[in-house]
Every structure is written in C-alpha cells, then in structure tokens.
C-alpha positions in Angstrom: 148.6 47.8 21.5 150.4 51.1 20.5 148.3 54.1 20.2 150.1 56.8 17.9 150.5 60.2 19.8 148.9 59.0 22.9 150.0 61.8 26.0 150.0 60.9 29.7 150.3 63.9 31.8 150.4 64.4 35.3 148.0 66.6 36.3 147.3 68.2 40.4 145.0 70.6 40.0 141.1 71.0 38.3 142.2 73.5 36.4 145.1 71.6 34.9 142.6 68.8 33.9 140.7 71.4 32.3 143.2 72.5 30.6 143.9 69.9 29.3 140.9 68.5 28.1 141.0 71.5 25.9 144.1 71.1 24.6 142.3 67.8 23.7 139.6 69.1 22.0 141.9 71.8 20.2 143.9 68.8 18.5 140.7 67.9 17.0 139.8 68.5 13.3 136.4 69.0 11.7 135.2 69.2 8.1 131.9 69.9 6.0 130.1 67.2 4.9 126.6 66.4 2.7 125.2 65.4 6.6 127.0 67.4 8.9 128.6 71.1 8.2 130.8 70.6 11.8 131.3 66.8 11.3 134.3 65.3 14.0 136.9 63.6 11.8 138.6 61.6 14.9 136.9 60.1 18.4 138.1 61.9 21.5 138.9 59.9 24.7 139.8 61.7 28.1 141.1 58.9 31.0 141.4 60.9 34.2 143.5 58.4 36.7 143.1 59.5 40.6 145.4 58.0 42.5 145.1 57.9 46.8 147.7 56.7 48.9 147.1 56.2 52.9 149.2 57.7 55.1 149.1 54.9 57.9 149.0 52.1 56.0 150.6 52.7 53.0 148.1 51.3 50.4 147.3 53.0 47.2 143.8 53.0 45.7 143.4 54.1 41.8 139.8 55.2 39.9 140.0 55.8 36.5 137.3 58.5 35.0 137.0 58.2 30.9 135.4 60.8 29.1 134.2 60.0 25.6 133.4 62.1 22.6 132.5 59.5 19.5 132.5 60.8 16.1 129.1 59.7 14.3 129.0 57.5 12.0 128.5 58.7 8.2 127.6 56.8 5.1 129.9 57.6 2.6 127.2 57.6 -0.2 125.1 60.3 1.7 128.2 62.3 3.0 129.9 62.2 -0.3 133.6 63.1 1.6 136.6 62.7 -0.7 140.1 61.5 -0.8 141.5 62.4 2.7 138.0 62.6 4.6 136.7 59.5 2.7 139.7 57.6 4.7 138.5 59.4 7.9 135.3 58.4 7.8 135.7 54.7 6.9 138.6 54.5 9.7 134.9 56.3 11.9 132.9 53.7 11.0 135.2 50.8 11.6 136.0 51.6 14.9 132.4 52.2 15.8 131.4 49.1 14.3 134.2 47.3 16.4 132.7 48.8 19.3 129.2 47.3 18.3 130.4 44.3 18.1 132.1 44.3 21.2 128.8 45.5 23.3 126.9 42.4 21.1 129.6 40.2 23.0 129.4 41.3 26.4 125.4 41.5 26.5 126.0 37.6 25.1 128.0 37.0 27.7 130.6 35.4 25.5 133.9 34.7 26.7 136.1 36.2 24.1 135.4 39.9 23.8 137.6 41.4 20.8 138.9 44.5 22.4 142.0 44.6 20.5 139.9 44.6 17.5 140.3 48.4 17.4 142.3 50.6 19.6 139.0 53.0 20.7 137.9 49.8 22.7 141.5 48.7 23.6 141.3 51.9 25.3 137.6 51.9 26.5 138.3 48.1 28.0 138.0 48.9 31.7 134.9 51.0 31.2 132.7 48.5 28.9 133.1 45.8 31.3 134.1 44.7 35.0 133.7 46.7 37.9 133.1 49.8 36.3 130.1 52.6 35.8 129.1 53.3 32.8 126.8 56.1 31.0 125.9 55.9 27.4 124.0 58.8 25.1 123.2 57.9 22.1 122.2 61.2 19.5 120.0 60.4 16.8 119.0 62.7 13.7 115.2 63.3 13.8 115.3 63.6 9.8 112.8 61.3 8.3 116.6 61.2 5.5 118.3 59.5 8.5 115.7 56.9 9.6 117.9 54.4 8.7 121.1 55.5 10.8 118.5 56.6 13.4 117.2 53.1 13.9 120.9 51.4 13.8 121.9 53.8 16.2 118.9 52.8 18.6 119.4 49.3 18.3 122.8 49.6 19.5 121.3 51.6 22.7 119.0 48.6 22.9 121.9 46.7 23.2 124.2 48.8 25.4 121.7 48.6 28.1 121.8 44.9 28.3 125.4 44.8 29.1 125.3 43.5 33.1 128.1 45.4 34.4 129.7 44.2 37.7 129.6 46.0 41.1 131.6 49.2 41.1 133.9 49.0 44.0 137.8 50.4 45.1 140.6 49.4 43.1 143.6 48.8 45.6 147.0 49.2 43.5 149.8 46.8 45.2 153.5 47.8 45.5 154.4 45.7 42.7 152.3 47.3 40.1 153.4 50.6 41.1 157.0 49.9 40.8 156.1 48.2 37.2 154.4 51.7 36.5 157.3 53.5 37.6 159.3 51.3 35.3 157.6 51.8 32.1 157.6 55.6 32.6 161.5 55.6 33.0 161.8 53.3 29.7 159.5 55.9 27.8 161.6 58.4 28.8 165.0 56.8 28.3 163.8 56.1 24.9 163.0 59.5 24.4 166.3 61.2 25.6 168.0 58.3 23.5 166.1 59.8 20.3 166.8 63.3 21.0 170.5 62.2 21.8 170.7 60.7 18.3 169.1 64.0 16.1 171.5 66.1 17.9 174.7 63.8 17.4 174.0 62.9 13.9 176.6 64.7 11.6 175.3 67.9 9.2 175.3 66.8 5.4 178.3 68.6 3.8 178.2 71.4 1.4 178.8 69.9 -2.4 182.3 71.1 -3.8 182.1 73.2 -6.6 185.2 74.7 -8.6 185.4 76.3 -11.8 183.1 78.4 -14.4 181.6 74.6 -14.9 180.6 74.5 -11.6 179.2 78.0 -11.3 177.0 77.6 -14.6 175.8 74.1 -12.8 174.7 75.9 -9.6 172.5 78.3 -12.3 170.9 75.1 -13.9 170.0 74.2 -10.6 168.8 77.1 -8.9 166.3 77.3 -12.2 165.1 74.1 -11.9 164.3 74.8 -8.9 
C-alpha cells in the first residue's frame, strides 16, 4: 500500500529522533471546531526501527517502537466543520472506524484481519497483533453532551483489551531481507534522481513571437486581462 509523503530517515542519535518527531508534529494542522477549539485534522504515527548487529556472529536483530497520536473522532452534526475540514473529518472517522473493526477481528480471533482496509492500520499491523507490546489510552469527554461518543469510545477500550497478543520476543533479520531492504532503498532513490534528472532536462517553453503595432496592442489586451 502506498502512503503519500511517507519519510524514512536514518537517525543515530536521541536527539535526532527527537528532532524529528517534532518535525512530525510541526507538519501537523489543527482547526476550531463546535467540540474542540485545537481539534487534530490528521493521525500522527512515529515508527522508530533499532537495528543491532553482532560483531562475532554476524546476525542482525530489529525492534520496531510505534508512537501513536489518533485524531478523535468528531460527529459532523455536532462539530459543524465545512467544505475542507468536513473532508478531514470523515477521512478521521473512517480510519478510526477501520481500526475498530480490525481490533473486533482480532479479539474474534478471525482469520482475515482487514489491515489494508485503511493505511493507519496497514501501518499499525505489526503493533495490533503478533509478537508485539501494546499500550492503548483511550480519552473520553466527561460532558454529559458527549455521553454518546464517550460510551463508543469505551466500548472499543472494552474491546482492545481482549485482543490476546503473542509473546514479545527478538526479531532476528536474516541476510536476505537485509539485502531486499538495501534493494528497495536504491530503487527509491534511483527513481528519485530519475525525476529530478527529468525537471532539469525538460526544455523551457519559448517566448511567443510578437511583431508589429498589432502585436504590441495584443500584449496590452493581455496584460489587462490579466
């Protein structure tokens, strides 16, 4: 699944990651709404991949930490957002949906879980099930306005904590998915310097001729309807 604007960036430091993660939360937008005056218009997702290779052996162990910042969920009838932040907030809502629906499967224990549904748990895949460790908070609005919201949002807590998650343990990477990684990263780029080849190469758009007092009075017609 392709994720629009998704960065990867390698990162050695603390500070770098913290850096980052601000630069994260600075792409962010907000906007005012009947139920929220700060109200997040996007989800925010954070993977942190930590990667340890042995020196005598040779073997390469990878953990993946995903920090999550979900956008609530807003009725548009009580929220009353318009035109640009209406589409926002139904994209919200769909995605969060999605990722009820995918909890609802795994504490079913069903064998298709519909990940791809939506590209927050396409991303979130590794975290909502196997091996991993996972903490949930759930924020609820203690309005008596809200109950409704407040009681869908804490029966999908009821739900999350059903979820049987497997046994955290190491994640060896072999040789062969290493060199696959390696491989993909040189395509991206490849692709990249092939785009920025092409912008530069492509030829400038020539000047129109002009000749003649026709001409010049033509350029004036323009320029004023302009």
């Amino acid at each position: 699944m392709y994720v629009k604007d998704l960065n990867s960036v390698a990162v050695h430091t603390a500070s770098h990651v913290k850096t980052i993660v601000q630069q994260g939360n600075a792409n962010r937008k907000s906007a005012t709404t009947n139920l929220n005056e700060h109200s997040s218009r996007s989800h925010m997702v954070v993977t942190v991949t930590a990667r340890t290779t042995d020196g005598n052996t040779g073997e390469t162990w990878v953990g993946k930490l995903s920090l999550v910042d979900l956008a609530g969920s807003e009725r548009l009838a009580k929220s009353d957002t318009k035109g640009q932040a209406a589409k926002e907030s139904m994209a919200i809502n769909k995605s969060l949906t999605t990722l009820g629906t995918v909890v609802a499967a795994l504490a079913g224990g069903e064998k298709h879980i519909p990940y791809r549904d939506s590209k927050l748990t396409y991303l979130l895949q590794d975290s909502l099930g196997g091996n991993s460790k996972t903490l949930m908070f759930v924020n609820v609005s203690p309005a008596q306005y809200n109950v409704k919201e407040t009681i869908n949002s804490l029966n999908f807590a009821s739900r999350a904590k059903t979820v049987a998650l497997g046994k955290a343990t190491k994640n060896r990477e072999t040789a062969q998915a290493q060199i696959n990684k390696v491989q993909t990263t040189l395509g991206a780029l490849q692709t990249q310097a092939d785009n920025t080849g092409a912008k530069k190469s492509a030829p400038a758009a020539s000047p129109p001729q002009t000749k003649g007092p026709s001409a010049a009075g033509g350029a004036k017609k323009a320029a004023g309807r302009r």
